[in-house]
PyMOL Python script that loads the backbone (N, CA, C, O; Angstrom):
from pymol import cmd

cmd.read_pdbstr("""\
ATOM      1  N   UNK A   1     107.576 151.403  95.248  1.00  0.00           N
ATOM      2  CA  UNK A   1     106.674 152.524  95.180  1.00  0.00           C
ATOM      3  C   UNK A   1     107.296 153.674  95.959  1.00  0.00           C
ATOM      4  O   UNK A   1     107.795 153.574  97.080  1.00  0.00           O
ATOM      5  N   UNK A   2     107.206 154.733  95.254  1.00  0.00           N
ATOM      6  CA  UNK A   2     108.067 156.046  96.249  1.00  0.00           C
ATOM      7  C   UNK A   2     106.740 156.740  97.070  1.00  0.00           C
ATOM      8  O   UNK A   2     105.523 156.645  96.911  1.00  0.00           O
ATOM      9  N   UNK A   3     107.493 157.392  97.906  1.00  0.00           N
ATOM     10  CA  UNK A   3     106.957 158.115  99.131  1.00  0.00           C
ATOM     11  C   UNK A   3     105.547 158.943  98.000  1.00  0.00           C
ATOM     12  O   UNK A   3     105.422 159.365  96.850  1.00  0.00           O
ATOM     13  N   UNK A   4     104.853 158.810  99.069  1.00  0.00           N
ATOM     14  CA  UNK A   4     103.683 159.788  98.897  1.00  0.00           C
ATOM     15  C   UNK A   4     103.143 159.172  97.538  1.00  0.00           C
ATOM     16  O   UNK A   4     102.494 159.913  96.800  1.00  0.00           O
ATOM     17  N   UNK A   5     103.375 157.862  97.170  1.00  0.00           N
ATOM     18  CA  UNK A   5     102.097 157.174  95.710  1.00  0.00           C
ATOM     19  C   UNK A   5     101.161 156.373  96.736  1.00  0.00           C
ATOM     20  O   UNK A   5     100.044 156.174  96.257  1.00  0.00           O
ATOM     21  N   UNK A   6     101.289 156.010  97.658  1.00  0.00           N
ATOM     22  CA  UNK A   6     100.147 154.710  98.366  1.00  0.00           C
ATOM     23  C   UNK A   6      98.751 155.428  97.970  1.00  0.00           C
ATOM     24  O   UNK A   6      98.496 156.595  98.267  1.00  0.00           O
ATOM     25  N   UNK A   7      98.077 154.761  97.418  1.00  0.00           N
ATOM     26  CA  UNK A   7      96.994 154.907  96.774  1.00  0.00           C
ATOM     27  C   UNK A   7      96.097 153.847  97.402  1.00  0.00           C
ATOM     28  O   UNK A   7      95.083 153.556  96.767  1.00  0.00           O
ATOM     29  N   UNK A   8      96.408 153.013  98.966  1.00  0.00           N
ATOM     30  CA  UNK A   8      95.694 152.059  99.376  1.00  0.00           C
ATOM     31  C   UNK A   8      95.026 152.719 100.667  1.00  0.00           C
ATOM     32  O   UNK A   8      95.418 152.178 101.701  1.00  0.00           O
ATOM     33  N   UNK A   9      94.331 153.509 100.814  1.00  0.00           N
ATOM     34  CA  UNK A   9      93.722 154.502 102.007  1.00  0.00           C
ATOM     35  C   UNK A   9      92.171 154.536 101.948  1.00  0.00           C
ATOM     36  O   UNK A   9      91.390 154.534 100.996  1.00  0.00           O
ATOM     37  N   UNK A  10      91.979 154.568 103.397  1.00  0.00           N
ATOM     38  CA  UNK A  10      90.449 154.622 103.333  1.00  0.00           C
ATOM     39  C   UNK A  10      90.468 156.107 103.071  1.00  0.00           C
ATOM     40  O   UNK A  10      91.355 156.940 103.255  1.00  0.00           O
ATOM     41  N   UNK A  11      88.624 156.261 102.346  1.00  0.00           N
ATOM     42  CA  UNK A  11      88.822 157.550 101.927  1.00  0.00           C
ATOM     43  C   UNK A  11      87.732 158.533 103.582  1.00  0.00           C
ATOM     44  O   UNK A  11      87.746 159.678 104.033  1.00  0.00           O
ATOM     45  N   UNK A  12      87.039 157.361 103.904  1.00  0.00           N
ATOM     46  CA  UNK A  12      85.878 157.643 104.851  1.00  0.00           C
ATOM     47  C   UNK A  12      86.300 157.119 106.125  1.00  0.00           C
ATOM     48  O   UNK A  12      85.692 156.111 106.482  1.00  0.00           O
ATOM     49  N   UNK A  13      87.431 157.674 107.103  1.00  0.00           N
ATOM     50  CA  UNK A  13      88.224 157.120 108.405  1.00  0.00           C
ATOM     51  C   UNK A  13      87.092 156.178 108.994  1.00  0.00           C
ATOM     52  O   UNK A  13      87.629 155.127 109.343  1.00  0.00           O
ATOM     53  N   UNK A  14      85.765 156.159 109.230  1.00  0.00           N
ATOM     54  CA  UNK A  14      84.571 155.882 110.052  1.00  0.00           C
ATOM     55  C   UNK A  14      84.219 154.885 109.323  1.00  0.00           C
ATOM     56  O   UNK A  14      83.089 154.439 109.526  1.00  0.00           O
ATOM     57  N   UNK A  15      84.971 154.320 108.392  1.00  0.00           N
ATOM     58  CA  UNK A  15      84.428 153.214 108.010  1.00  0.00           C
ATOM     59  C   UNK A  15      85.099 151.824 108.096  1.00  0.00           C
ATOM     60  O   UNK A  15      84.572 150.751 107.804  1.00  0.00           O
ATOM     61  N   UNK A  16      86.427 152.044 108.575  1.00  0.00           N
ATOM     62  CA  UNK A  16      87.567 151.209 108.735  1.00  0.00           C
ATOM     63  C   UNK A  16      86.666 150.029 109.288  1.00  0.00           C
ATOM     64  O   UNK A  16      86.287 149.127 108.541  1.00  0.00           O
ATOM     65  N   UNK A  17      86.264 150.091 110.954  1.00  0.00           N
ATOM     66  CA  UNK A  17      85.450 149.314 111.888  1.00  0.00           C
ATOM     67  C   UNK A  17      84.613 148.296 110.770  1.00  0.00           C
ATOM     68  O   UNK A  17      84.881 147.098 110.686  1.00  0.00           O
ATOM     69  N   UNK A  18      83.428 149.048 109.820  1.00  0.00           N
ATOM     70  CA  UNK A  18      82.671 148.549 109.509  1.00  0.00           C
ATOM     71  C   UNK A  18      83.534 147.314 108.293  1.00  0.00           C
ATOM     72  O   UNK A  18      83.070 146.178 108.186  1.00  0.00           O
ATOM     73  N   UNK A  19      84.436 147.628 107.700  1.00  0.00           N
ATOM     74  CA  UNK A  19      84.814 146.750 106.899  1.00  0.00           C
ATOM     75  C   UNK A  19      85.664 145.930 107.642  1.00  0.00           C
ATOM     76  O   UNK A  19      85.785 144.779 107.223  1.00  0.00           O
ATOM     77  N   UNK A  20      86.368 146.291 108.785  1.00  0.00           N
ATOM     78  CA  UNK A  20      86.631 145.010 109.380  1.00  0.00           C
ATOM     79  C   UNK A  20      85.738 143.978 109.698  1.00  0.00           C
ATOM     80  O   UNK A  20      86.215 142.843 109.699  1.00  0.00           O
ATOM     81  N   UNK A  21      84.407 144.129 110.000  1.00  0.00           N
ATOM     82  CA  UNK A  21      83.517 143.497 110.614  1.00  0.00           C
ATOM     83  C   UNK A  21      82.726 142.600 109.538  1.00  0.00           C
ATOM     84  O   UNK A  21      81.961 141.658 109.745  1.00  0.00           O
ATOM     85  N   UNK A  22      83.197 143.250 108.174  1.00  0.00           N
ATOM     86  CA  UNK A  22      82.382 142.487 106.876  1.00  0.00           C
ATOM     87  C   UNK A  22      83.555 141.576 106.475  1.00  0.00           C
ATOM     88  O   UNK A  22      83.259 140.761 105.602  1.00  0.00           O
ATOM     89  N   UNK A  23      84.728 141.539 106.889  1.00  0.00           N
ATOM     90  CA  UNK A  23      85.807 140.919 106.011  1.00  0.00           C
ATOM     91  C   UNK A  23      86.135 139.520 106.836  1.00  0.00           C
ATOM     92  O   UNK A  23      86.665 138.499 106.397  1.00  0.00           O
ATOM     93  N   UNK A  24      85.547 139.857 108.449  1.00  0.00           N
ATOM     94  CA  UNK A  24      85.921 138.508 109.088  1.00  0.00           C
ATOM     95  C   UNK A  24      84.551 138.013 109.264  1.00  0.00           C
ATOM     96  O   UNK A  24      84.366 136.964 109.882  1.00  0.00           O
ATOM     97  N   UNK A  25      83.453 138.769 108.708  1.00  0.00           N
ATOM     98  CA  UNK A  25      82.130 137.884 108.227  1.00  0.00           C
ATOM     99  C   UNK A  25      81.909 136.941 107.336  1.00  0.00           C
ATOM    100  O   UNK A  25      81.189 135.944 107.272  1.00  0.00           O
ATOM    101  N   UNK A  26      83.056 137.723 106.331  1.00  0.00           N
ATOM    102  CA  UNK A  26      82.880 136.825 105.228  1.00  0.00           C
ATOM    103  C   UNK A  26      84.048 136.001 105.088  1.00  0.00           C
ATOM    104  O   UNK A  26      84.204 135.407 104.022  1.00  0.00           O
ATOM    105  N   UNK A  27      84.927 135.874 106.052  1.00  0.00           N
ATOM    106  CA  UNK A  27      86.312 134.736 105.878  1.00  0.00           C
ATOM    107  C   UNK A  27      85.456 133.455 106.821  1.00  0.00           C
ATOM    108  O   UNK A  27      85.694 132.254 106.697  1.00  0.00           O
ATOM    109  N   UNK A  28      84.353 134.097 107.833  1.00  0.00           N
ATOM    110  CA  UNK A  28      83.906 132.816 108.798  1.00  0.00           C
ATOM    111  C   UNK A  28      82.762 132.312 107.701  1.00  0.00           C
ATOM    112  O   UNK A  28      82.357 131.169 107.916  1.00  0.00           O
ATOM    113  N   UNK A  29      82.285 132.872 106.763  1.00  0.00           N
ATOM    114  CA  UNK A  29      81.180 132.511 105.679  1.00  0.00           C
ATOM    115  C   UNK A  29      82.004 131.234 104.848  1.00  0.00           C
ATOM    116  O   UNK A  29      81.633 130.086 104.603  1.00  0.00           O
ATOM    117  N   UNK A  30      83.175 131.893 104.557  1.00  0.00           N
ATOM    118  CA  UNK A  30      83.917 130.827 103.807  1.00  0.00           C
ATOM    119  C   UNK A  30      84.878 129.457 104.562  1.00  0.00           C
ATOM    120  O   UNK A  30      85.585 128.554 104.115  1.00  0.00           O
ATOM    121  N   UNK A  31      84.479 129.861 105.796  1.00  0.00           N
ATOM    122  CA  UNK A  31      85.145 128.874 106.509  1.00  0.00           C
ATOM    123  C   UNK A  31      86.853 129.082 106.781  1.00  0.00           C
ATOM    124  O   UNK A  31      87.696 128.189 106.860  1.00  0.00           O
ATOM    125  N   UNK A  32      86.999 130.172 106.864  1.00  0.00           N
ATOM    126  CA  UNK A  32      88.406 130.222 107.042  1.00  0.00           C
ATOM    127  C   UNK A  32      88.915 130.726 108.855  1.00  0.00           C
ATOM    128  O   UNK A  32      88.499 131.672 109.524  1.00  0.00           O
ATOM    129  N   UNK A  33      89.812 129.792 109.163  1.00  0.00           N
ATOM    130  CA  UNK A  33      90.339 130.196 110.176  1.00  0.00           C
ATOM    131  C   UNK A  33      90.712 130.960 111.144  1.00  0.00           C
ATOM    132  O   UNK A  33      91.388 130.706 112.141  1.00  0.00           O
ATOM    133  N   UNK A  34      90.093 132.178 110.686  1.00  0.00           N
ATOM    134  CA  UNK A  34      90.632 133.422 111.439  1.00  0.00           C
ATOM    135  C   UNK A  34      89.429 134.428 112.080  1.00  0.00           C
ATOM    136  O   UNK A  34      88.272 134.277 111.688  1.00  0.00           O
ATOM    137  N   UNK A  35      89.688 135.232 112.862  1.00  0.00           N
ATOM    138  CA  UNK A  35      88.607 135.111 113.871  1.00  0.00           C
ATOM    139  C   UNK A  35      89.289 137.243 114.152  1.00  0.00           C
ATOM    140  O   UNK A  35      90.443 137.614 113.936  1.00  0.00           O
ATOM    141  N   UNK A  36      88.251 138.060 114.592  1.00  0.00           N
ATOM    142  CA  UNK A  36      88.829 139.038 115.115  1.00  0.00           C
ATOM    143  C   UNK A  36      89.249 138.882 116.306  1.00  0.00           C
ATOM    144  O   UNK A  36      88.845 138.017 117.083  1.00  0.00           O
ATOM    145  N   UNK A  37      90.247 139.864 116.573  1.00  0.00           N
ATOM    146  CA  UNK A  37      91.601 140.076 117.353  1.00  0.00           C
ATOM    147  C   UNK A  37      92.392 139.183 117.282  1.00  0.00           C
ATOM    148  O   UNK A  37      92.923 138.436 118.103  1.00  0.00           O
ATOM    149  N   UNK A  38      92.453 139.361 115.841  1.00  0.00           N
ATOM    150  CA  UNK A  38      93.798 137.752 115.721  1.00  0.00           C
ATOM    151  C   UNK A  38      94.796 139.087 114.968  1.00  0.00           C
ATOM    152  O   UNK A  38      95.484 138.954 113.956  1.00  0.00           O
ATOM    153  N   UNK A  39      94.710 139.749 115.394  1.00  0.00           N
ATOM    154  CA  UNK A  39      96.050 140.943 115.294  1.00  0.00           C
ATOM    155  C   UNK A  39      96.217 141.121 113.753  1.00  0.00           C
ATOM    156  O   UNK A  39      97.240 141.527 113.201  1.00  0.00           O
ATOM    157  N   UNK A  40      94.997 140.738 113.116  1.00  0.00           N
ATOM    158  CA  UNK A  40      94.930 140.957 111.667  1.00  0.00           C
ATOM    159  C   UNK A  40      96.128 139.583 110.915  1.00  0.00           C
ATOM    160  O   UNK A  40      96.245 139.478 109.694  1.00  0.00           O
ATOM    161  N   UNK A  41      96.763 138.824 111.725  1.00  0.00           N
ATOM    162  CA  UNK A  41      97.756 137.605 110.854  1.00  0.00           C
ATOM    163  C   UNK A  41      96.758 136.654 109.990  1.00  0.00           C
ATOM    164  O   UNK A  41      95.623 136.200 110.135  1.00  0.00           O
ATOM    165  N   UNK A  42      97.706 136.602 109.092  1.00  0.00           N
ATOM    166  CA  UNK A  42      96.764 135.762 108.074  1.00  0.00           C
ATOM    167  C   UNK A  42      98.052 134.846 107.619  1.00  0.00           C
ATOM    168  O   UNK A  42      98.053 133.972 106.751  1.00  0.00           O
ATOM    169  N   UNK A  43      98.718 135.110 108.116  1.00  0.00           N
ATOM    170  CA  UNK A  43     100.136 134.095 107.228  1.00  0.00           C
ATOM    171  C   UNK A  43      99.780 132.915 106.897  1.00  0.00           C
ATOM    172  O   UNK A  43     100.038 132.412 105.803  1.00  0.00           O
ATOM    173  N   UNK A  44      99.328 132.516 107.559  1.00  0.00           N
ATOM    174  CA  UNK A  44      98.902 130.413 107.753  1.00  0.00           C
ATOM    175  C   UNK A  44      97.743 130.334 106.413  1.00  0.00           C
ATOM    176  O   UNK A  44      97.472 129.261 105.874  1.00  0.00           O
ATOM    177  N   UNK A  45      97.110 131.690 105.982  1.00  0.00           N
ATOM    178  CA  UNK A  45      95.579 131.593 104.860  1.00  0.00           C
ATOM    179  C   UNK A  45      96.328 131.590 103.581  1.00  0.00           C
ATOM    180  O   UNK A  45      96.957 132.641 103.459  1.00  0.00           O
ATOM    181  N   UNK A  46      96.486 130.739 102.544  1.00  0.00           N
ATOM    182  CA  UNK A  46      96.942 130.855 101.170  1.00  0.00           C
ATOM    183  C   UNK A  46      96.301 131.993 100.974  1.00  0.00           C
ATOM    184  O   UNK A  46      95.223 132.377 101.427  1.00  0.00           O
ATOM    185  N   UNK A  47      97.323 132.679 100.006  1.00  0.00           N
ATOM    186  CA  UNK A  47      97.103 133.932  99.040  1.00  0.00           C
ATOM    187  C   UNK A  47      95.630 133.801  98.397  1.00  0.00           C
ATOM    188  O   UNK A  47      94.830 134.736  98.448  1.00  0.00           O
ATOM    189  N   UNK A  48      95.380 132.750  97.878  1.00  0.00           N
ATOM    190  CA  UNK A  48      93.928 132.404  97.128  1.00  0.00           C
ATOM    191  C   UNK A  48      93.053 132.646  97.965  1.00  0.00           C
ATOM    192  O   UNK A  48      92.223 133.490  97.625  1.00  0.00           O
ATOM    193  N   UNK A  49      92.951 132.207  98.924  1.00  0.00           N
ATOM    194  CA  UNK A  49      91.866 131.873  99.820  1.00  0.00           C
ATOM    195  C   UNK A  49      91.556 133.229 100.863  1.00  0.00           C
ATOM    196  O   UNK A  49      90.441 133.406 101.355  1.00  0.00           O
ATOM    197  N   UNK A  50      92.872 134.264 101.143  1.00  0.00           N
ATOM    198  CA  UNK A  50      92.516 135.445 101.427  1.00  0.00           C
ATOM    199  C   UNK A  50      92.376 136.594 100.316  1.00  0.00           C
ATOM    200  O   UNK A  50      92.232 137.773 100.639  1.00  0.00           O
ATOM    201  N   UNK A  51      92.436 136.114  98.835  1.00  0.00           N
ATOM    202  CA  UNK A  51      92.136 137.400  98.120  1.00  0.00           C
ATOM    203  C   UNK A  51      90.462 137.156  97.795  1.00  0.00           C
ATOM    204  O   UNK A  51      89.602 137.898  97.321  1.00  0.00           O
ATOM    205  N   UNK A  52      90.443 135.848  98.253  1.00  0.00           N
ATOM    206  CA  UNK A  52      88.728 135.233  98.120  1.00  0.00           C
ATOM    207  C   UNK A  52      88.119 136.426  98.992  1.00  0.00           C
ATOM    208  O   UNK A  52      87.201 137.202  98.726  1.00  0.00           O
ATOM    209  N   UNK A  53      88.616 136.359  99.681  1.00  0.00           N
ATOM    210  CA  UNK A  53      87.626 136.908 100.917  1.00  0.00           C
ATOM    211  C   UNK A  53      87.494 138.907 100.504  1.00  0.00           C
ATOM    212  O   UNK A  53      86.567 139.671 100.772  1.00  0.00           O
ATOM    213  N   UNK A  54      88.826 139.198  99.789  1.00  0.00           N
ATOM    214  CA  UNK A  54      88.806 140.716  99.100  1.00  0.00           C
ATOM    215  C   UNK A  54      87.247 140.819  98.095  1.00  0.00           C
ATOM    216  O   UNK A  54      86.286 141.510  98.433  1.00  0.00           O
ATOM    217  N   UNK A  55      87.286 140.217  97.203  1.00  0.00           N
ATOM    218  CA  UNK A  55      86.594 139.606  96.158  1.00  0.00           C
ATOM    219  C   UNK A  55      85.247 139.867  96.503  1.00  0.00           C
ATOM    220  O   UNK A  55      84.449 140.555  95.867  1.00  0.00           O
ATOM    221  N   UNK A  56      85.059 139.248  97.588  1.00  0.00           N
ATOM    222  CA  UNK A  56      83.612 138.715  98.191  1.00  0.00           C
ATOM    223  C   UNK A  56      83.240 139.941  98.506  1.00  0.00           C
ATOM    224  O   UNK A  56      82.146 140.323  98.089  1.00  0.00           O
ATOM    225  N   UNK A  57      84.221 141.005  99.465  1.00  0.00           N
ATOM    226  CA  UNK A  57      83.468 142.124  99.951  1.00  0.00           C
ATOM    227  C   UNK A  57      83.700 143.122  99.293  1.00  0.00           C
ATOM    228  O   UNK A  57      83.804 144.175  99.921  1.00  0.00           O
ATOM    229  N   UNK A  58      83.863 143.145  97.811  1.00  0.00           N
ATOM    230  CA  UNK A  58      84.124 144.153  96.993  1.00  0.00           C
ATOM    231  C   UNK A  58      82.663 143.308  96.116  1.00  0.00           C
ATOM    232  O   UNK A  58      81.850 144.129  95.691  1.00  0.00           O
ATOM    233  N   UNK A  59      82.448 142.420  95.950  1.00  0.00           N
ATOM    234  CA  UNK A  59      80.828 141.807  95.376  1.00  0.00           C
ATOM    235  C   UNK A  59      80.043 142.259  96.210  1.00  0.00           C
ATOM    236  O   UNK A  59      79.049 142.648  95.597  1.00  0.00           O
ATOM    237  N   UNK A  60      79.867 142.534  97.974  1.00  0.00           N
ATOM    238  CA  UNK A  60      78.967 142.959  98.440  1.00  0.00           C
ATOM    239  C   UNK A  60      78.873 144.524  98.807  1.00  0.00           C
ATOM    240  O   UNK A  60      77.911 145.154  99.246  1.00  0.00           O
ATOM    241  N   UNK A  61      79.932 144.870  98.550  1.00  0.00           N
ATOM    242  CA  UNK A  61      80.022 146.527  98.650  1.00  0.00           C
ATOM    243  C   UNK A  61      79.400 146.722  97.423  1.00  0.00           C
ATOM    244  O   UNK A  61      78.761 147.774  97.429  1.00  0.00           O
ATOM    245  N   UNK A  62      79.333 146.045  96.250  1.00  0.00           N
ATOM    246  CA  UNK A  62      78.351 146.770  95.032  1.00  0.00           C
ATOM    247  C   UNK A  62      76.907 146.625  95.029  1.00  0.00           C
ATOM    248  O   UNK A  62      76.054 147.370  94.548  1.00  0.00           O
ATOM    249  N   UNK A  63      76.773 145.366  95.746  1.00  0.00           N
ATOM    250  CA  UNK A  63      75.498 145.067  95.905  1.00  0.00           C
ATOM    251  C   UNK A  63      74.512 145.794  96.879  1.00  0.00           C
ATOM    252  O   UNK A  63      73.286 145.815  96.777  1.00  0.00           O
ATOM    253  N   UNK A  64      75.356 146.441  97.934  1.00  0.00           N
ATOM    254  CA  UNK A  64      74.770 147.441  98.909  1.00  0.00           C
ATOM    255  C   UNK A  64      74.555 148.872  98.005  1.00  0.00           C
ATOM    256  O   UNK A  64      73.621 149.605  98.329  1.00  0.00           O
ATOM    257  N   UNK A  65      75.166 149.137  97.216  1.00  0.00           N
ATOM    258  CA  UNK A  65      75.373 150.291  96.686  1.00  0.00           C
ATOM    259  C   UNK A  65      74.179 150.249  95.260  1.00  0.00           C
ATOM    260  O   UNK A  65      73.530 151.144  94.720  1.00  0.00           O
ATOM    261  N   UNK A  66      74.259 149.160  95.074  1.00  0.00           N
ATOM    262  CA  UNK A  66      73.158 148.892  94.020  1.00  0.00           C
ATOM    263  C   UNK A  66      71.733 148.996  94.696  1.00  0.00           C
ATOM    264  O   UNK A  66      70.628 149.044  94.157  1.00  0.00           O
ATOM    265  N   UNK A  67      72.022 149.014  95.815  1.00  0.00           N
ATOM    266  CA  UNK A  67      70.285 148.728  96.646  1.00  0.00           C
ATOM    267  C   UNK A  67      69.839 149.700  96.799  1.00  0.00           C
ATOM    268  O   UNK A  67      68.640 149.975  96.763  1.00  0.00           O
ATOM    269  N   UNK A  68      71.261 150.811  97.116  1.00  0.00           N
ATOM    270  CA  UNK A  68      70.838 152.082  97.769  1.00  0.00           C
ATOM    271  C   UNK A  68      70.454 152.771  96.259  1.00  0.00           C
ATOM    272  O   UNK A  68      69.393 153.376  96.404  1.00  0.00           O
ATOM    273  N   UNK A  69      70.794 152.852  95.298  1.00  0.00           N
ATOM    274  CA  UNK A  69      70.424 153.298  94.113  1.00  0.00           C
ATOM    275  C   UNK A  69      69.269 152.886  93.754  1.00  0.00           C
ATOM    276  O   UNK A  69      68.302 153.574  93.426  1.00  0.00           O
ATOM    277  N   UNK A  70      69.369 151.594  93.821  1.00  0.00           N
ATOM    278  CA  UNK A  70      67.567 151.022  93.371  1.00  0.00           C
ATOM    279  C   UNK A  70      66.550 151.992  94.006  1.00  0.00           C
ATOM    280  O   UNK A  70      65.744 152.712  93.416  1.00  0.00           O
ATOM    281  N   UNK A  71      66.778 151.845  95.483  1.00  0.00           N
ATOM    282  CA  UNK A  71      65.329 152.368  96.688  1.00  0.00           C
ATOM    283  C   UNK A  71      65.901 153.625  96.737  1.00  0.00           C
ATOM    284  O   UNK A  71      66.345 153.902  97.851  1.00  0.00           O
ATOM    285  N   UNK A  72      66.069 154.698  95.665  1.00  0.00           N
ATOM    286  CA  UNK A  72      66.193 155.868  95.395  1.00  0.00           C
ATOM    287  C   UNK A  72      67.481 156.424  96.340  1.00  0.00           C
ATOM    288  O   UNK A  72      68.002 157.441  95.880  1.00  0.00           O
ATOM    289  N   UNK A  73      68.069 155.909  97.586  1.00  0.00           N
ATOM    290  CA  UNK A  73      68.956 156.671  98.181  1.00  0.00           C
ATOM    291  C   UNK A  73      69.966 157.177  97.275  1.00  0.00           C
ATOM    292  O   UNK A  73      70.433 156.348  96.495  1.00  0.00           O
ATOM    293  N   UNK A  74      70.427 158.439  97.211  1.00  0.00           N
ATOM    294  CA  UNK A  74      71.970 158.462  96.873  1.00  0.00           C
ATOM    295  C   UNK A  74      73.086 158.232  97.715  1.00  0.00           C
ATOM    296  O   UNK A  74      73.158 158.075  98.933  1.00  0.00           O
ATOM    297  N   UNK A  75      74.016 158.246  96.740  1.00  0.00           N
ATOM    298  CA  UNK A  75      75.363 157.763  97.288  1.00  0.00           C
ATOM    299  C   UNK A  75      75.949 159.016  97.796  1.00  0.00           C
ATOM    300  O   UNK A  75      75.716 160.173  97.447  1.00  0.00           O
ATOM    301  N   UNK A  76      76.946 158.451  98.900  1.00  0.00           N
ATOM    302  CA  UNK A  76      77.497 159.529  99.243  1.00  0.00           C
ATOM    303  C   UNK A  76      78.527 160.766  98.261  1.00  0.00           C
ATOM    304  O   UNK A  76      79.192 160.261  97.357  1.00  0.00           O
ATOM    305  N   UNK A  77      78.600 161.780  98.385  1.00  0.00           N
ATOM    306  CA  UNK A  77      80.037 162.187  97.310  1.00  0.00           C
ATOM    307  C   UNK A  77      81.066 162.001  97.104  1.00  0.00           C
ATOM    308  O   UNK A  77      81.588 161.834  98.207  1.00  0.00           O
ATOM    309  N   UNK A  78      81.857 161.899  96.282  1.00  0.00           N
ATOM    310  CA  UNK A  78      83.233 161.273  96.451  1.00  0.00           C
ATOM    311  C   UNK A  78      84.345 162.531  96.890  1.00  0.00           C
ATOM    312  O   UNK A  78      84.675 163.586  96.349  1.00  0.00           O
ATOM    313  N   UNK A  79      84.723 161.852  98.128  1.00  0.00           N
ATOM    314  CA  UNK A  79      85.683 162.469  98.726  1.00  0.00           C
ATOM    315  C   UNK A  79      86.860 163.250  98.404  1.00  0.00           C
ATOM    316  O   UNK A  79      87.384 164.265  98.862  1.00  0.00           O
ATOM    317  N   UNK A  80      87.102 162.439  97.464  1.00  0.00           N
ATOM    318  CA  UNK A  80      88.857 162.964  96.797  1.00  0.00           C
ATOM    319  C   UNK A  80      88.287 164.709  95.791  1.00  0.00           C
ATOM    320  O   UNK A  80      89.135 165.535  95.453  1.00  0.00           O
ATOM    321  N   UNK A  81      87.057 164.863  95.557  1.00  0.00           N
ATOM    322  CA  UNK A  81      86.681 165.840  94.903  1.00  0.00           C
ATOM    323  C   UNK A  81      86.470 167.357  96.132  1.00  0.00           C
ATOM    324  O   UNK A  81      86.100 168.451  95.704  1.00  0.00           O
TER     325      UNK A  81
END
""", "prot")
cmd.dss("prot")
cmd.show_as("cartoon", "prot")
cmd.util.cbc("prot")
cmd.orient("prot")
């Protein structure tokens, strides 16, 4: 990939914290080994078993977003605009 394509960026800096905090919620949900301030290593977690855990909080990021739509909130605007 050349300079300046990474297309893997948070778009909302203030939210980094919060998805750390959902991603090692949901690796201890699934029973996986790893714990915060483990310096983010995952080497020892099969590929499967940590894209599980991507999966999971991309199922509950819609489901929050579906709620907030249901009980009338809107969503925030999209940034890149």
């Amino acid at each position: 990939m050349a300079l300046g394509q990474k297309t893997n960026r948070l778009l909302i800096k203030e939210a980094h914290p919060a998805l750390d905090n959902l991603k090692y919620e949901i690796a201890a949900e699934l029973g996986l080994p790893v714990h915060q301030g483990s310096e983010d290593y995952w080497g020892d977690i099969p590929a499967r078993q940590a894209g599980a855990v991507g999966g999971h909080m991309v199922r509950r990021m819609i489901a929050l977003a579906e709620q907030a739509l249901a009980s009338g909130q809107a969503l925030p605007p999209d940034p890149k605009k």
